[in-house]
C-alpha positions in Angstrom: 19.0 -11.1 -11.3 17.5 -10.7 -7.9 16.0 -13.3 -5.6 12.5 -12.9 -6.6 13.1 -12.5 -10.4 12.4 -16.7 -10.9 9.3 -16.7 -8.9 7.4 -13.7 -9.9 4.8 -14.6 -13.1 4.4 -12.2 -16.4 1.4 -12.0 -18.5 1.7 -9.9 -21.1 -1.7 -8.2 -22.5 -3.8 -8.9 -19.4 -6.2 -7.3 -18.5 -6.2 -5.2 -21.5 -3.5 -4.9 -24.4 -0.7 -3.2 -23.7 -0.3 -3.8 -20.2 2.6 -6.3 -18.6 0.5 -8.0 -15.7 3.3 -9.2 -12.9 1.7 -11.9 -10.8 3.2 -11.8 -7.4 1.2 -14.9 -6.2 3.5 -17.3 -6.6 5.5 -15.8 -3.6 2.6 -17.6 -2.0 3.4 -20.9 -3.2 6.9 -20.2 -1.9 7.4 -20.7 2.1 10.6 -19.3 1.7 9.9 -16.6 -0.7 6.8 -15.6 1.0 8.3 -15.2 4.4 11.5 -13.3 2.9 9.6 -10.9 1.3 7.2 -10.2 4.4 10.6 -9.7 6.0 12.0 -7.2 3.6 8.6 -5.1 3.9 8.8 -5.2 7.3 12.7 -4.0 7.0 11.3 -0.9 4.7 8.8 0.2 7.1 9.3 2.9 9.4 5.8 3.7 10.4 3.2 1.4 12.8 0.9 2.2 10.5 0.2 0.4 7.2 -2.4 1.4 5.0 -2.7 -1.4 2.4 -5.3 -1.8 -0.6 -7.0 -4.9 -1.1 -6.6 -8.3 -2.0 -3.0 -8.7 -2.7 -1.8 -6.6 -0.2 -3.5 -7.5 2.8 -1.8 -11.1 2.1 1.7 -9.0 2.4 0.5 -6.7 5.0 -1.7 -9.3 7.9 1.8 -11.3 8.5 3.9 -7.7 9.2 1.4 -7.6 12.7 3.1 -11.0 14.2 6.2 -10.7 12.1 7.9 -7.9 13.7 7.3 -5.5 16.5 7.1 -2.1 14.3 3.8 -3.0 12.7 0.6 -2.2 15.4 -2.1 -1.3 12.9 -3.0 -2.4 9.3 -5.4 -0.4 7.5 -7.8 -1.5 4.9 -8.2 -0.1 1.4 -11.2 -1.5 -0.3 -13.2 -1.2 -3.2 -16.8 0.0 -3.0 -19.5 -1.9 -0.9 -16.7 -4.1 1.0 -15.8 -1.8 4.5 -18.8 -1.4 6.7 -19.2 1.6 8.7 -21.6 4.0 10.3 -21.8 7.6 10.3 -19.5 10.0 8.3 -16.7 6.6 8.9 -16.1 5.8 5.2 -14.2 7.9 3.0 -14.3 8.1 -0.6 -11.2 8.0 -3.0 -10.9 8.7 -6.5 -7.5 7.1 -8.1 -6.2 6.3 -11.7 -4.8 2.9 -12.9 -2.9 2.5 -15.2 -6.1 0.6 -17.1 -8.5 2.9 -16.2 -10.3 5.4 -13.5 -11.5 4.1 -9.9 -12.7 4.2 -6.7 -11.5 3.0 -3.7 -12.8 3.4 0.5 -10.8 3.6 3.8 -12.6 4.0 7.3 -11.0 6.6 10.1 -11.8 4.7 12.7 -9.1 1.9 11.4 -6.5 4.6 10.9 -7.6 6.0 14.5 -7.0 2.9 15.9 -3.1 3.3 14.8 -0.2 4.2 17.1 0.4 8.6 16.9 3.2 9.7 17.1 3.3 13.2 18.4 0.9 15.3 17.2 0.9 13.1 13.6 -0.4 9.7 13.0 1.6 8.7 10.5 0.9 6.2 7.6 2.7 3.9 5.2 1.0 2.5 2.1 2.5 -0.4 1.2 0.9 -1.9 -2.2 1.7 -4.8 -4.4 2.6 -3.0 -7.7 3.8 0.4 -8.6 3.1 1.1 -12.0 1.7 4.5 -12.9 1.5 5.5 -9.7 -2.0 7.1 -9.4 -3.9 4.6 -7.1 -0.8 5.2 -4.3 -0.9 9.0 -5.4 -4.6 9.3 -4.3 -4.9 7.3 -1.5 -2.3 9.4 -0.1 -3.6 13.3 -1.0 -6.5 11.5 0.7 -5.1 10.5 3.9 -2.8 13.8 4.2 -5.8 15.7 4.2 -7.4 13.8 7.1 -7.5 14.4 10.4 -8.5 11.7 13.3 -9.6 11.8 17.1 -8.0 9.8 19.2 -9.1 10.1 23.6 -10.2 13.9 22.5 -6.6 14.5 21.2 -7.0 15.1 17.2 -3.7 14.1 15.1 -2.9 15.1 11.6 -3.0 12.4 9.4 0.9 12.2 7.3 1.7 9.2 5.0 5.1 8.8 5.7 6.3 6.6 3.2 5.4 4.3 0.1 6.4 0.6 0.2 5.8 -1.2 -3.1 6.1 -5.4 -3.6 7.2 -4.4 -7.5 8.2 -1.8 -9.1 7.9 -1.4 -12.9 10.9 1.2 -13.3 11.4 -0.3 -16.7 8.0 0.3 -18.1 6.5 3.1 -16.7 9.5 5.7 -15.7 8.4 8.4 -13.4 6.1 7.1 -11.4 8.5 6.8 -8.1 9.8 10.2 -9.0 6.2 11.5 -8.7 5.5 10.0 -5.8 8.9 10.9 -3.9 7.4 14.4 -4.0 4.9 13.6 -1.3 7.0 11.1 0.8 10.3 8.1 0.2 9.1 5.4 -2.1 10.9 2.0 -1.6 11.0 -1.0 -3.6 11.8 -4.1 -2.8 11.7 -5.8 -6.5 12.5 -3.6 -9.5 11.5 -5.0 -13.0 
């Protein structure tokens, strides 16, 4: 057993049949918990730049920017209506849950206002569960198709690297696998 497996909630069936919900909130109602497992994120990073996907994650992702020093920028993944923007700013992206098709939005300007490094701003995604793998699949063709300004210097836009809360290795094999084809996938809780 690992040092999460006590605190972390199942629901089986929710939201629809068939799926086995894992309910990582109660590593908020646990001060140790919660601030080991901001540590081991921040351990897994490699990259200043952490692309994250609402709600859960920015709760896992906001404490990385005072917990340690390798975290400058996090960037916000949101569903449709929630990032304002101007302009061409806002950028559409289609993904596939593992309950159905959706949509989520990311602005350039946040991941312009990340650290480059070389001729590459790279990006982690770090999200709460990895299940199918489609919603951490599409954000990332997205980004690695990007490109930002930064001072009139233009950088390629690279995800460098998945970070996941949970892992459902168990349930859903394959998804990692898939995912390991466009960059490392860690986990720091497998179930």
């Amino acid at each position: 057993m690992g040092k999460y497996d006590t605190i972390l909630k199942h629901y089986p069936d929710f939201p629809i049949p068939g799926i086995d919900f894992i309910d990582i909130m109660p590593l908020l109602q646990n001060r140790e918990a919660f601030k080991s497992i901001v540590n081991d994120i921040a351990d897994a990073l490699t990259c200043p730049n952490v692309a994250t996907v609402e709600a859960r994650g920015f709760l896992f992702a906001a404490p990385l920017l005072t917990e340690t020093e390798n975290v400058a920028n996090v960037i916000a993944i949101r569903k449709k209506g929630k990032l304002p923007f101007s302009g061409d700013d806002l950028h559409d992206v289609a993904i596939t849950k593992e309950y159905g098709k959706d949509h989520v939005y990311y602005r350039l300007s946040d991941i312009a206002a990340g650290v480059p490094d070389g001729d590459i701003m790279y990006v982690s995604i770090l999200d709460d569960i990895l299940a199918t793998g489609g919603t951490a699949k599409g954000i990332a063709e997205a980004l690695n198709s990007e490109k930002v300004t930064v001072d009139g210097k233009t950088y390629q836009v690279k995800v460098k690297e998945f970070v996941f809360i949970v892992e459902l290795a168990s349930e859903i094999p394959g998804a990692a696998e898939m995912l390991s084809q466009i960059a490392p996938v860690r986990s720091i809780i497998k179930v």
